[in-house]
N, C-alpha and C positions, 0 to 999 in steps of 0.2 A: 154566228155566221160571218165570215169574211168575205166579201166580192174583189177578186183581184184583176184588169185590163191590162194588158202591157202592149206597147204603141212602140215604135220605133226601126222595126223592121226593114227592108226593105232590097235592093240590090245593089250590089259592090262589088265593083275589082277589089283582086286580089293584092292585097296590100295596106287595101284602104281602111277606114274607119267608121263605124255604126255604136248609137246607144242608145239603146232599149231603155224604156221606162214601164216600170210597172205602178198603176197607183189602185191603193187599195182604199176598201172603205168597211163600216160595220164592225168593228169591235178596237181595243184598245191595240196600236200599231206596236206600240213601244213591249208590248207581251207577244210577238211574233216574232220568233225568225224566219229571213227572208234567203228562199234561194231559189237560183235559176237552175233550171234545167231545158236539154235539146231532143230532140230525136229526127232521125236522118230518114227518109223513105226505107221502108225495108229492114230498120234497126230497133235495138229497144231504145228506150228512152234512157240517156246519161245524164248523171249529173254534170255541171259546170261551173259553180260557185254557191258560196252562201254565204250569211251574215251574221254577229247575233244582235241582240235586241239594239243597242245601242250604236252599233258600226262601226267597234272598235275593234270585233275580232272577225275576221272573214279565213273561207277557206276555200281551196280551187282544185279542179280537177289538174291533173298532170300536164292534159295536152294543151290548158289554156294559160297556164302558169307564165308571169310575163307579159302576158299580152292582155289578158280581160283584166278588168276590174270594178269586181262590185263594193256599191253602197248607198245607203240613206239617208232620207230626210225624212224625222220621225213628225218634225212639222208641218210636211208638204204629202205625209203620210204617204211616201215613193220612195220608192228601191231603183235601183237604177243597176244598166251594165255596159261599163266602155267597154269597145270590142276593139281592138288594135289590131295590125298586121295581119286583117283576115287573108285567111285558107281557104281552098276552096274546100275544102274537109270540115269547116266550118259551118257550111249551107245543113240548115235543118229547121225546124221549129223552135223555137225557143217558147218555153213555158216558166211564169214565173209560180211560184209557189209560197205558202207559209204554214208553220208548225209552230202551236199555241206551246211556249217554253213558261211564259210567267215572268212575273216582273223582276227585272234583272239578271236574268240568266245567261250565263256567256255558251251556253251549249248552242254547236252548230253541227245541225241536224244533215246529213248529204246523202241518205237514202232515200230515196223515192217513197215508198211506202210511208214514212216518218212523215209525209207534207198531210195535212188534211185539205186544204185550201189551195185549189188550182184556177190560173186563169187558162183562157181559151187559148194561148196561142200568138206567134208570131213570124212569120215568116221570116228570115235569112237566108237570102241566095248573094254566094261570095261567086263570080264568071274567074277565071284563069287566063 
């Protein structure tokens, strides 16, 4: 069992900058990959980034390309996500997630279903 919190949230003009932290606990971090996911009022849930075990290979959705960037500290057992040049297209929940890969594994996971491990939630609201 994995328990994942992610903090960081909160409101921002459009422009500005936010980063989310997610820190986990309960099982070995460095056998997880880590990835965010959003969902908008109304929308399904997209993916946004992810990581593999080590933080050397990440991958991002299209629309965030540029501007986010995730990664971790396997010793501070946190994920993390800069958010740059927020959209207001950007305002959604941010959830962070992990999917048990194994030790060493450079596979990054970015379908939803693929996460077993979800936290509650973070609000992002970008104003215009």
């Amino acid at each position: 069992q994995v328990q994942l919190v992610e903090s960081g949230g909160g409101l921002v003009q459009a422009g500005g900058s936010l980063r989310l932290s997610c820190a986990a606990s309960g099982r070995t971090f460095s056998n997880y990959a880590m990835g965010w996911f959003r969902q908008a009022p109304g929308k399904e849930r997209q993916f946004v980034a992810a990581v593999n075990w080590s933080g050397g290979s990440t991958y991002y959705a299209d629309s965030v390309k540029g501007r986010f960037a995730i990664s971790r500290d396997n010793a501070k057992i946190t994920v993390y996500l800069q958010m740059n040049s927020l959209k207001p297209e950007d305002t959604a929940i941010y959830y962070c997630a992990a999917d048990y890969v194994g030790s060493y594994s450079y596979n990054i996971p970015y379908r939803s279903n693929e996460y077993a491990y979800w936290g509650r939630g973070t609000q992002v609201t970008v104003s215009s």
